[in-house]
N, C-alpha and C positions, 0 to 999 in steps of 0.2 A: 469624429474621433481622432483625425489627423492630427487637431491640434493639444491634444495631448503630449506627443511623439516629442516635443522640446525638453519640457517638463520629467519624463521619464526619463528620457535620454539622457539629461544631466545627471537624474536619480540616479542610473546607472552607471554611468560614470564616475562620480565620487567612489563607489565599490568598488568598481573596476581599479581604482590608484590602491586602494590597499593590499597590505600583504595578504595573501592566501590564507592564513588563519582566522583573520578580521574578517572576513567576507561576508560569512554564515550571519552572524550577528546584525553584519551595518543592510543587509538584505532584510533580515528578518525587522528591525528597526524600522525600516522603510517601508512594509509590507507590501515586498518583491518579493519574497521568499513562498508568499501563497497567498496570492493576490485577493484570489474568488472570497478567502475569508471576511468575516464583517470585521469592518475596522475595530479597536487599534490593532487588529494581528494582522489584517490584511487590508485592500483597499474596497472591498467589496465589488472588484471589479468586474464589470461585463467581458465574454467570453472577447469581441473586438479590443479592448484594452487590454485583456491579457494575450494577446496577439501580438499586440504592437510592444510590450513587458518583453516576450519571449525572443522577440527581434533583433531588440536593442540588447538585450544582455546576449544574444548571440554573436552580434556584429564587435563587442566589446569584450567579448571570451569571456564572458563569465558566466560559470557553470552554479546551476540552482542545487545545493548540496542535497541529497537524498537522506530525510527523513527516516526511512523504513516503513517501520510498524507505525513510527509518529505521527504519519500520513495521514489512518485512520483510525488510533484512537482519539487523537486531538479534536476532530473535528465533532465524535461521540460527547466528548467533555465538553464542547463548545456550546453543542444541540442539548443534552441532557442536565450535564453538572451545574451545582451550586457555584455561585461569583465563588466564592473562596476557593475552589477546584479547579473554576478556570485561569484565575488570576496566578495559583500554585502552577502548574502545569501545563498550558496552554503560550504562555512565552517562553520558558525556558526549555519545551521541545523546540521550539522556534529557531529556538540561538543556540542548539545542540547540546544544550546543557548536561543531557543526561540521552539515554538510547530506553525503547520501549521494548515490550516482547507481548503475546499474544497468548494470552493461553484459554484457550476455545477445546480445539481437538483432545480427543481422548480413544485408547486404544476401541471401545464400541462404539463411539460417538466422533465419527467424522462427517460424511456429505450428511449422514442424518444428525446434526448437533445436537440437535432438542433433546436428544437421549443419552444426553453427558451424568455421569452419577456424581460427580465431584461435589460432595454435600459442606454446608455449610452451619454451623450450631452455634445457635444464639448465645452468647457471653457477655456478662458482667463489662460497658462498653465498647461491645463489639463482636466480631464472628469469629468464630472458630474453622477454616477451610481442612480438609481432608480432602485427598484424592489424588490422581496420578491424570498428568495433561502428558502430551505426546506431538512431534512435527514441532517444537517451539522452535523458531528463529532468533539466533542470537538470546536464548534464555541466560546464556554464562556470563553474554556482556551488558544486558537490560540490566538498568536502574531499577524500574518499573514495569508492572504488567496490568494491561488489562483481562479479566477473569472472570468466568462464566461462571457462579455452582449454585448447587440446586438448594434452595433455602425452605423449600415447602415438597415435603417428598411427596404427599397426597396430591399433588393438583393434577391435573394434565398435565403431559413433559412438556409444553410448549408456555405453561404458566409456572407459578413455583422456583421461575430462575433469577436471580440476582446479579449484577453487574459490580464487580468489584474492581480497586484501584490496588493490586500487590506490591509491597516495596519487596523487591527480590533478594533485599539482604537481611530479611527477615527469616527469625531462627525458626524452625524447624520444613525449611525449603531444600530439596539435594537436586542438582542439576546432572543429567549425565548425555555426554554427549553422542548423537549417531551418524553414523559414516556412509559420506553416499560416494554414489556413483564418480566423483571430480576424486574421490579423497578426502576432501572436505569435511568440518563437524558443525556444519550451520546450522543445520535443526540439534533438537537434545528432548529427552524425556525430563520432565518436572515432578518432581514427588512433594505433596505437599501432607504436611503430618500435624496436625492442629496447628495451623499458618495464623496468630490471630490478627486482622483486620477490623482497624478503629470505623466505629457508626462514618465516619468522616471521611472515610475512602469508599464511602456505596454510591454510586452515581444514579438518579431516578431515582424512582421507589422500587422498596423490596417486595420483591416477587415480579417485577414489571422488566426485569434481565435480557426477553425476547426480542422487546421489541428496542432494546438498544441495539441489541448484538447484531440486526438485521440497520442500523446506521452504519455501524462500523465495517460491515461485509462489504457492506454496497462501497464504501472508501476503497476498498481493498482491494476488493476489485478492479477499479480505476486505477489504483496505483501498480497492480501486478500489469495492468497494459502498457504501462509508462513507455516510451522509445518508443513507439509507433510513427509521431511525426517524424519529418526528415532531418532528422540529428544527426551528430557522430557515428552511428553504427551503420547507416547507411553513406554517408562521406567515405568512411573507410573504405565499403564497398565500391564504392566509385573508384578510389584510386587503385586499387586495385585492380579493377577492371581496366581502369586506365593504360594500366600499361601491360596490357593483353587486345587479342584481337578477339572479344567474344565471338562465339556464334549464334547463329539465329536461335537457338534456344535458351543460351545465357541471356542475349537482351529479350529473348521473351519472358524469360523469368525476372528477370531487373524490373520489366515493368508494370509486369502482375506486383513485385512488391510495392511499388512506387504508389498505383493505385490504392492496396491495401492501407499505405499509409496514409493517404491524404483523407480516405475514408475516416482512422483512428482522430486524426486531425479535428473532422467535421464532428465526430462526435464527440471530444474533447470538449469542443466548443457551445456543443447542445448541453452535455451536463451542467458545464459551469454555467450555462442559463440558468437552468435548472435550480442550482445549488444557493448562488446570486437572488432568485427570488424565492426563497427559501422551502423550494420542493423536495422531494424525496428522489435521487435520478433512479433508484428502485431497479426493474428487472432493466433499466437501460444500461444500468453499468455492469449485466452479466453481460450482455452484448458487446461491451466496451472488449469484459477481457478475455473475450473469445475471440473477437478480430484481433486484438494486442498480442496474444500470446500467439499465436498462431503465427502472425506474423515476425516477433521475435525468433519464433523456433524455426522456421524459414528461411531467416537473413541468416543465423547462425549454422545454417545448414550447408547455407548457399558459400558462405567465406571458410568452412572447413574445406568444399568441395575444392574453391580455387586455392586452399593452402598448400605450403611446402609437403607433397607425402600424400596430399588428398586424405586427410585422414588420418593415416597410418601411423604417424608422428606425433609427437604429445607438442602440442605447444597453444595457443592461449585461443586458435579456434576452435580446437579439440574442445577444449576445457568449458569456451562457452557453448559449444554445440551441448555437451555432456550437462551443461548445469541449467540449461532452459527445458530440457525434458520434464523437471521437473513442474514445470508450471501448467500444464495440462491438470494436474491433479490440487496443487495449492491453492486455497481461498478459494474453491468451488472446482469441483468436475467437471466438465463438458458436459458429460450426461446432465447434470442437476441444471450447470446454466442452460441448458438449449429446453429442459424443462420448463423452467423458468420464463425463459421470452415464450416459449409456444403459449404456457398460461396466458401470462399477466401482459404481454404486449399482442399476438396474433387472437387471443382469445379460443383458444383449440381448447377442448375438456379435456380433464384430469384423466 
């Protein structure tokens, strides 16, 4: 695989000379941007290749822009959608074109989704959506949304559900924003009041919604663990430690996370096996963002602890300590993931 390491390394490098605004695009163009993807978006690379991807744009400062939600619907449209869906959508998430939003939860349908009522009625070229979603990210600044609603009320709630593609500036849509814990209005409630959606924005077949929306979780997953490896959040930690005389349970704790990460690391690397030979990484990526998050809320713990105030003071540990809380409960509970691997990876009964 070494001798790849030339070839990338120039790749990244032509990046690297552009201005910061060029970056997103001349990455995405190259497919650096998401390697593991099947070409043209990505290189279809092996989890080793994107090792040595990740190395080389580190040693050359150039940081792989953050998606969001694009993370994991993109990759849904890649597996499910029509070429016209992917070709629409699938590059110009890429190159940042536009920002994605999620709208799954609802105020009775969260860790249980399947029990979302957000109904959808068949129209003269297309659906008619009703309903109220809830927890959306970034719904105020999404272009687009991926949408869960129930298109068959009679079925089972785990059949009967559809997969839909929302353009968010679509009339009768009201977005309101909710206020957490940093101050912040990241999430927002979504109200949707006959939204209608062209045959041409359904991804899959209709009523077959489940088993997409269980693609897209499993991304989601993976990406709410993101920062696990040893990136900048643990850099900073270091310098900061640096220049203190830890004690014997500061570097105990340093290296319990150091571990933790190189774990996120190896399993980084099993997924994109995984994904690369076109598997499902399934209850492995509950695992991913169990160890991921855990770990984020951890370092973030650990860098308020050494801030100015320990605490006490508002300033940008505070803020990240305050804004990882939430990820215990986003794109899966703990309870459901630790569920989930007990099932489908340990083999424990229900």
């Amino acid at each position: 695989m070494e001798e790849l390491r030339p070839e990338i390394a120039a790749a990244v490098a032509e990046v690297a000379a552009l201005p910061e605004e060029k970056r997103q695009a001349a990455l995405a163009d190259a497919g650096l941007l998401a390697p593991h993807w099947p070409p043209p978006y990505g290189r279809g690379a092996s989890a080793a290749e994107q090792l040595l991807i990740d190395q080389e744009m580190a040693a050359a400062g150039v940081v792989r822009p953050d998606l969001v939600i694009g993370w994991w619907a993109a990759p849904t449209i890649l597996e499910h959608g029509t070429p016209e869906q992917i070709e629409r959508f699938v590059p110009a998430t890429l190159r940042g074109e536009f920002l994605w939003c999620q709208l799954f939860s609802e105020p009775g349908a969260g860790s249980d989704l399947a029990s979302l009522r957000t109904r959808a009625m068949r129209t003269e070229g297309g659906w008619l959506l009703t309903g109220q979603k809830v927890w959306t990210s970034k719904a105020h600044l999404a272009r687009w949304g991926v949408c869960l609603a129930r298109t068959d009320p009679d079925a089972p709630k785990h059949k009967g559900i559809t997969y839909f593609l929302v353009d968010m500036t679509s009339p009768g849509i009201e977005i309101r924003p909710l206020r957490e814990i940093t101050g912040d209005a990241l999430f927002n409630e979504v109200f949707l009041d006959n939204v209608l959606v062209p045959d041409e924005m359904v991804v899959g077949a209709v009523n077959d919604g489940w088993r997409l929306a269980r693609t897209t979780l499993a991304n989601e997953r993976v990406a709410m663990a993101s920062g696990t490896a040893l990136g900048n959040p643990m850099e900073k930690l270091l310098e900061v430690l640096a220049k203190t005389e830890p004690d014997v349970a500061q570097q105990d704790r340093l290296a319990r996370l150091i571990v933790i990460a190189q774990c996120g690391a190896l399993l980084d690397q099993r997924i994109a096996q995984l994904a690369v030979g076109g598997q499902d990484p399934g209850a492995q990526s509950s695992v991913r963002k169990l160890i991921g998050v855990r770990y984020r809320q951890a370092l973030a713990e650990f860098m308020m602890d050494l801030s100015e105030g320990g605490g006490l003071v508002e300033n940008q540990a505070v803020y990240d300590f305050l804004n990882t809380r939430c990820l215990s409960i986003a794109g899966g509970t703990e309870q459901i993931l630790l569920t989930l691997a007990a099932e489908r990876l340990l083999g424990l009964p229900r």
